[in-house]
SELUMVO-627975 format. One record per residue (C-alpha): x, y, z. Coordinates in steps of 0.02 Angstrom, whole numbers, plus 50000, padded with zeros to 5 digits. Example, Ala and Ser with C-alpha at 12.3 -4.5 7.8 and 13.67 -1.06 7.14 Angstrom:
<nodes>
NODE, 50615, 49775, 50390
NODE, 50684, 49947, 50357
</nodes>
This chain:
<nodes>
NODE, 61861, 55701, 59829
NODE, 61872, 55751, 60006
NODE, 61726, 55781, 60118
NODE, 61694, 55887, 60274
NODE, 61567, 55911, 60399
NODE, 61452, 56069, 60371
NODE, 61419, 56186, 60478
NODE, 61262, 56246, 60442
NODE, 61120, 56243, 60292
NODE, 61210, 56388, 60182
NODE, 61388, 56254, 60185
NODE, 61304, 56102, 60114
NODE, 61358, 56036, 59950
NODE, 61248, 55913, 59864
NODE, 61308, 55799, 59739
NODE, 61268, 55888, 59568
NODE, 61370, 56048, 59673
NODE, 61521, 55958, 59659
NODE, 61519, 55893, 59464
NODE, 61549, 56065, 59401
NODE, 61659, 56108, 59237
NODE, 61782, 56228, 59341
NODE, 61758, 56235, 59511
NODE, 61789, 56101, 59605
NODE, 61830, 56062, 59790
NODE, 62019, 56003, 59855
NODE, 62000, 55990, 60050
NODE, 61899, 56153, 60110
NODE, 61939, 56251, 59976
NODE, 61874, 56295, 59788
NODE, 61986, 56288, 59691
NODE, 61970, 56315, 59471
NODE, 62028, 56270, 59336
NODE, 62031, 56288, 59138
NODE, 62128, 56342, 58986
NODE, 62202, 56540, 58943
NODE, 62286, 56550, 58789
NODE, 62288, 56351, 58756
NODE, 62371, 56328, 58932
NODE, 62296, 56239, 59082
NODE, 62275, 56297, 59243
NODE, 62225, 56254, 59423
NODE, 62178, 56419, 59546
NODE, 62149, 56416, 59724
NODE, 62006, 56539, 59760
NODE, 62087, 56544, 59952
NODE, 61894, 56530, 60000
NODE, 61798, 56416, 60122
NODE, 61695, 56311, 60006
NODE, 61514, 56308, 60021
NODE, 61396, 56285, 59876
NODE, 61365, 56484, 59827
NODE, 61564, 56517, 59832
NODE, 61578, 56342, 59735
NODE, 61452, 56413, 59624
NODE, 61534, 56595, 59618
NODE, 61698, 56502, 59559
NODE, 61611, 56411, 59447
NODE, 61541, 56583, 59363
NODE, 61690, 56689, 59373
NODE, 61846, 56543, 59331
NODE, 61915, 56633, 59192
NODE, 61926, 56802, 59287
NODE, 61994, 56712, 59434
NODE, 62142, 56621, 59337
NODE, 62191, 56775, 59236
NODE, 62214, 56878, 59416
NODE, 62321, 56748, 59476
NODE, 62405, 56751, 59309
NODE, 62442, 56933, 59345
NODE, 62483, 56919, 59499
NODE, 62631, 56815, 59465
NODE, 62681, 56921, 59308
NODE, 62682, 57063, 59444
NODE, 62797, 56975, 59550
NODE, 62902, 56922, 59390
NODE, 62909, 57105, 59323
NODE, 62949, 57181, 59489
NODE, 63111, 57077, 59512
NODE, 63157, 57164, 59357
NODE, 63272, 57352, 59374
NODE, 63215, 57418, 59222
NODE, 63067, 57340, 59109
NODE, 63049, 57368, 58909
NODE, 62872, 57445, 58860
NODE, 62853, 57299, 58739
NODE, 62870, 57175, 58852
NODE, 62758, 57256, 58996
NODE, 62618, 57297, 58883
NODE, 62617, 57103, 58801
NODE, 62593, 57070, 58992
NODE, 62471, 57187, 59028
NODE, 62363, 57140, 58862
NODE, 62360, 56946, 58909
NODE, 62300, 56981, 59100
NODE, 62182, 57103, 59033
NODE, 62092, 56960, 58928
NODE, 61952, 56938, 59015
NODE, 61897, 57108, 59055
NODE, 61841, 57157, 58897
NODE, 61749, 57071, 58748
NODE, 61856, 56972, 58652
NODE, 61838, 57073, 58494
NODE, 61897, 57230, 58593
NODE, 62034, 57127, 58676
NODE, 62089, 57096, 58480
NODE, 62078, 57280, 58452
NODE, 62180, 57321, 58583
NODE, 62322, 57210, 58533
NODE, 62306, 57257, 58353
NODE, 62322, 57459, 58415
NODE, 62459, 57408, 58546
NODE, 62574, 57346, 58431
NODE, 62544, 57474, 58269
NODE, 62517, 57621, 58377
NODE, 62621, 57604, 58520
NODE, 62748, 57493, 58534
NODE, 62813, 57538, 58341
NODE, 62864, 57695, 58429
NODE, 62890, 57660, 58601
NODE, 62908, 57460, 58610
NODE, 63108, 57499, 58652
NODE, 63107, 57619, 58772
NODE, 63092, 57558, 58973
NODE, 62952, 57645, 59057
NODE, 63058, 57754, 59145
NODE, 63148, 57841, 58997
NODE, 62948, 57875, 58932
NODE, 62930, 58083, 58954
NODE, 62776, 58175, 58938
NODE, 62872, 58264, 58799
NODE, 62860, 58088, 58701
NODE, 62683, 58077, 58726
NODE, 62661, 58269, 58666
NODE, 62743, 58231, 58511
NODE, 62676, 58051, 58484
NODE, 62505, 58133, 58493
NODE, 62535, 58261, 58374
NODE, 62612, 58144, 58263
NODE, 62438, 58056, 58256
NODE, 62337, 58198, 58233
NODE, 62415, 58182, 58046
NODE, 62313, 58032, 57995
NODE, 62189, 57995, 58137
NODE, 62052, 58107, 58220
NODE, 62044, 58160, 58377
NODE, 61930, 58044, 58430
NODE, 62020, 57898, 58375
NODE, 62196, 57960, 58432
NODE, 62123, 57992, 58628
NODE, 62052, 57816, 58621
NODE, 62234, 57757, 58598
NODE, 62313, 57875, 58723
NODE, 62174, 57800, 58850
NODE, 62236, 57627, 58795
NODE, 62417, 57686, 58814
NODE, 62391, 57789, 58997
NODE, 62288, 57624, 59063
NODE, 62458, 57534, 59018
NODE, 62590, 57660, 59117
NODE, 62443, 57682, 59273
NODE, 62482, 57472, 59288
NODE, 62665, 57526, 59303
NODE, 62631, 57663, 59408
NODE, 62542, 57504, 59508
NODE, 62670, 57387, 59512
NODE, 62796, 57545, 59569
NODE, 62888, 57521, 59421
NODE, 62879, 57709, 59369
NODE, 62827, 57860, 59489
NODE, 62703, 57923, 59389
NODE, 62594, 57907, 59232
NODE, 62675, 58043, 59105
NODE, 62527, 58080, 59008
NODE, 62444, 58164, 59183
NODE, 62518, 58317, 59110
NODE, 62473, 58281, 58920
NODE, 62308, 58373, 58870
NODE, 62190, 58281, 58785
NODE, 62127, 58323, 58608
NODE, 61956, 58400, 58587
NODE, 61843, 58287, 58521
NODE, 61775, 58346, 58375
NODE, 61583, 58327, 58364
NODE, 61525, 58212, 58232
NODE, 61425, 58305, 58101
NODE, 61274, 58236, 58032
NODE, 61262, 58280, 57855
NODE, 61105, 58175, 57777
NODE, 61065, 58157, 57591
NODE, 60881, 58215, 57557
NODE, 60772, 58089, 57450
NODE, 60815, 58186, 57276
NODE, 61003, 58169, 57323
NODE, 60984, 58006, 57374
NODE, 60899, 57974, 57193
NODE, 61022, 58060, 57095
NODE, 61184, 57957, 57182
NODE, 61082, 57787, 57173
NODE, 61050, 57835, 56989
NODE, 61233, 57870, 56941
NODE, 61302, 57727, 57011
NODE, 61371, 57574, 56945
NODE, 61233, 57420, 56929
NODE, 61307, 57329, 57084
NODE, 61357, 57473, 57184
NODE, 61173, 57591, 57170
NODE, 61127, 57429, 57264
NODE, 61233, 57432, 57384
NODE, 61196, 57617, 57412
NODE, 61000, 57550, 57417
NODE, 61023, 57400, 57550
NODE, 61137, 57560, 57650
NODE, 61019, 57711, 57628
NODE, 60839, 57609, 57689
NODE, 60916, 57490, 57815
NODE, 60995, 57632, 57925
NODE, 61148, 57495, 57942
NODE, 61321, 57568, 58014
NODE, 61456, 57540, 57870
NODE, 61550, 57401, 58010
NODE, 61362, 57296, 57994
NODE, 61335, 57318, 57838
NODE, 61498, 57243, 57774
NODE, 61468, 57103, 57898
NODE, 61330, 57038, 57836
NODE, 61311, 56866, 57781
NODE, 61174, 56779, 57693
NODE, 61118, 56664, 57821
NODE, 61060, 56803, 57935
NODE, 60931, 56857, 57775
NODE, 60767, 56780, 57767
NODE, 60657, 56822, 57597
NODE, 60517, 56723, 57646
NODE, 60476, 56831, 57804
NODE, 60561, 56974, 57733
NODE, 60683, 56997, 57873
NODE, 60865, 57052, 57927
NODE, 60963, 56992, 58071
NODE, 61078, 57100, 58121
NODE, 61201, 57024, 58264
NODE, 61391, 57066, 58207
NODE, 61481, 57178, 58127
NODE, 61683, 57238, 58071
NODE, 61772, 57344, 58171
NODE, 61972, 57370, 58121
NODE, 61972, 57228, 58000
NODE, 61886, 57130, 58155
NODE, 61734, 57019, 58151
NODE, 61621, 57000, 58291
NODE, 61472, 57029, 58405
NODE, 61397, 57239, 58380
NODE, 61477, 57343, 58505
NODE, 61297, 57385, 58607
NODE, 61169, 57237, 58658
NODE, 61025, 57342, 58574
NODE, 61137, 57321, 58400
NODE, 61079, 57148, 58390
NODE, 60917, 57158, 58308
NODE, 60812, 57102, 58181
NODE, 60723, 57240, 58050
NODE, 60608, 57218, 57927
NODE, 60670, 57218, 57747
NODE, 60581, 57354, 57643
NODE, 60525, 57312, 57451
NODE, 60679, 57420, 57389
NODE, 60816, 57334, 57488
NODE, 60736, 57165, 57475
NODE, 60744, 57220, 57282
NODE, 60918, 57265, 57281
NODE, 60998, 57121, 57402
NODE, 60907, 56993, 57264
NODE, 61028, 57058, 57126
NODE, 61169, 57061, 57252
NODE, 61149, 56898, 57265
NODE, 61321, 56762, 57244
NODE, 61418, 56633, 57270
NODE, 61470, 56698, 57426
NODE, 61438, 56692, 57620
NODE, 61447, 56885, 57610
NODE, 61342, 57000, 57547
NODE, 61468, 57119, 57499
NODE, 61617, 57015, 57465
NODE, 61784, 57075, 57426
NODE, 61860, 57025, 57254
NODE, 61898, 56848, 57287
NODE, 61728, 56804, 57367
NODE, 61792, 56822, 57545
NODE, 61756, 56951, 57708
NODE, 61775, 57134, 57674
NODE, 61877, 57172, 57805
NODE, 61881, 57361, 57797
NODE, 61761, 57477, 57693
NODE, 61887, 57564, 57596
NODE, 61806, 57500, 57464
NODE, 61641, 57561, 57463
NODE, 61706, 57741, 57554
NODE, 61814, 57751, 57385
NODE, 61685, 57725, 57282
NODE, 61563, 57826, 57385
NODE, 61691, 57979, 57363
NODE, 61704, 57970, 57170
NODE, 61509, 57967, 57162
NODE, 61464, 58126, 57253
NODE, 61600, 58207, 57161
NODE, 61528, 58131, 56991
NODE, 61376, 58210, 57050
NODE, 61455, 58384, 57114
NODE, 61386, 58360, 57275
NODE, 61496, 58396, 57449
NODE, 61593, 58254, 57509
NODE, 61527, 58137, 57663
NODE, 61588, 57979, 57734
NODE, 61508, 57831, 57699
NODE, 61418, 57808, 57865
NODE, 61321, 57956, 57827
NODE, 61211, 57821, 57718
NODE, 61137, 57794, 57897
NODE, 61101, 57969, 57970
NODE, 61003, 57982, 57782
NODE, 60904, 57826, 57827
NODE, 60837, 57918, 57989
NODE, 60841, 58097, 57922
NODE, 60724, 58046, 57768
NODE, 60631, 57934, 57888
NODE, 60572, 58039, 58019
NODE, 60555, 58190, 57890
NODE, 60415, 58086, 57817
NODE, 60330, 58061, 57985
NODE, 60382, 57848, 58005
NODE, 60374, 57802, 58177
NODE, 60487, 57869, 58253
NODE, 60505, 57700, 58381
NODE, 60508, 57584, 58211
NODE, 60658, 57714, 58141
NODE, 60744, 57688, 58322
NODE, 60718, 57504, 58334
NODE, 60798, 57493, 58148
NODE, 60942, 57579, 58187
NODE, 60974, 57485, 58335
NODE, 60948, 57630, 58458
NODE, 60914, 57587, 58626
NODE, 60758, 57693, 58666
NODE, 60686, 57826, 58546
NODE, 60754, 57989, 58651
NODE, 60930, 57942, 58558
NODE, 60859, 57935, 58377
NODE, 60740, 58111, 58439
NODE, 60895, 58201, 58522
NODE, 61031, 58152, 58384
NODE, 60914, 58189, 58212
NODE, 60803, 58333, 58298
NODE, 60914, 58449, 58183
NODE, 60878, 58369, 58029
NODE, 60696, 58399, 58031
NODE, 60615, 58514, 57917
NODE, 60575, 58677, 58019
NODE, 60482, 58737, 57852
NODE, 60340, 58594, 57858
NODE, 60172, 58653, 57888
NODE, 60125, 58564, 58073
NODE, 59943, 58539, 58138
NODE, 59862, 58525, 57963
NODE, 59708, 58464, 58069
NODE, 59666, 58639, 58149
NODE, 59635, 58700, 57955
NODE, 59471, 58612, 57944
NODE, 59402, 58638, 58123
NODE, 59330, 58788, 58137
NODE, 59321, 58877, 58338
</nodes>
């Protein structure tokens, strides 16, 4: 390895500076390198080297070797007249890798294909109108809600604003395609005598199911994700650290998802006659990962109907959790910390509604007389 002279205190390099996993030195510069998608690379940073931009490298390798693998697609793509959707978007999606989670990135190659290039994956950029879009939305709006279908168009327009970028289009069509109006999610709890009556109509294996769901406060993507290992009898614990998203397994979208609550006496009750052969708690039929809830939201529809109650989706097994909770005066920052809330102004703000305005408050004053 080649040496230099420093210049001052902040240039010099010891020894253990030098035997890093990524960075490492080629005359006065820092350069990187590492493997993207099974391939190997080597990156010059273009930077001096001293020992905080040898450590900077060091941090930030994988970021720096998928610009420079963008870069050169940019070049690449830009020698090109007229460029296919399909095969802009694959490029776009692989130098995009390590901006986002890797789950997400998955999610976003899963959507990308089914969504967007089914329809569009033959068409250049240029020959995309904002007509397209209009229709390609409303085409959506069939099977997806509004919610779901503007996450995709985001997905989409951050794809054409890259080719508005690399001047491969003027500019991004869906600038004049409205978005849809999110629809507000309605919280629709169970109360406890509902909650009784659709535990008590239900199937053996599947009232406890609707048990572990109703007094954990899980979200339906956790609650399918959850393996034995992360249970713990003895201490009467649940770790809660990944979850299903898509048919996808990994880490909970928010850091304050990953949490451990305690197990009450009914779901600790209920998970010990779910109890199998399996690494999941809620298998599907051949003992392996549930990869979508269909399942249970099947199910879940047939019951309330049984029961001639109004239909709900399945996650609304969580807003009960909190609903009934805080309804019966729990602690509010226990309910929060359960759910996996970040601070207790989110659980307060979002469930304020389902309080009982009916309940007698300040009991106390009754007995003091003034």
């Amino acid at each position: 390895m080649v040496k230099f002279a420093p210049s001052n205190k902040r240039d010099v390099l010891t020894q253990k500076d030098e035997i890093m996993k990524h960075a490492y030195l080629r005359g006065n510069v820092v350069w990187v390198k590492g493997s993207v998608d099974g391939k190997r690379y080597r990156v010059s940073t273009n930077k001096r080297a001293d020992k905080y931009t040898l450590a900077w490298a060091e941090k930030h390798w994988a970021e720096i070797i998928n610009n420079a693998i963008l870069s050169k697609q940019k070049n690449e793509i830009k020698g090109a007249k007229e460029v296919k959707l399909s095969e802009f978007a694959t490029a776009w999606l692989n130098s995009y890798r390590g901006n986002v989670r890797e789950l997400t990135h998955k999610a976003y190659v899963a959507d990308t294909h089914k969504r967007i290039l089914s329809v569009f994956g033959d068409k250049r950029l240029s020959e995309i109108t904002h007509l397209d879009l209009t229709r390609w939305q409303g085409d959506l709006k069939t099977t997806l809600s509004a919610k779901r279908i503007n996450n995709l168009r985001n997905l989409f327009s951050q794809i054409l604003d890259a080719g508005v970028d690399m001047e491969l289009i003027n500019k991004n069509p869906f600038v004049s395609v409205k978005k849809l109006k999110n629809e507000k999610t309605q919280i629709a709890p169970l109360s406890l005598d509902e909650v009784k009556l659709v535990i008590s109509a239900a199937d053996r294996h599947f009232a406890n199911v609707l048990k572990v769901a109703f007094f954990t406060g899980m979200r339906t993507g956790e609650l399918i994700a959850l393996r034995w290992d992360k249970i713990d009898f003895e201490r009467e614990t649940i770790r809660i650290d990944a979850a299903i998203r898509q048919g996808l397994y990994g880490v909970p979208k928010t850091q304050s998802s990953v949490r451990t609550i305690k197990m009450l006496p009914i779901v600790k009750e209920a998970l010990l006659e779910l109890y199998n052969d399996s690494e999941w708690v809620i298998p599907n039929s051949q003992g392996g990962m549930l990869y979508e809830p269909k399942t249970l939201s099947q199910k879940w529809t047939a019951l309330l109907k049984k029961v001639g109650l109004e239909h709900r989706v399945f996650y609304q097994t969580r807003h009960t959790f909190a609903s009934i909770m805080l309804n019966k005066n729990e602690d509010v920052l226990w309910v929060s910390s359960t759910m996996g809330h970040a601070d207790a102004s989110i659980t307060f703000k979002r469930y304020a509604k389902t309080l009982d305005s009916d309940k007698q408050r300040a009991k106390f004053l009754n007995e003091i007389e003034l």
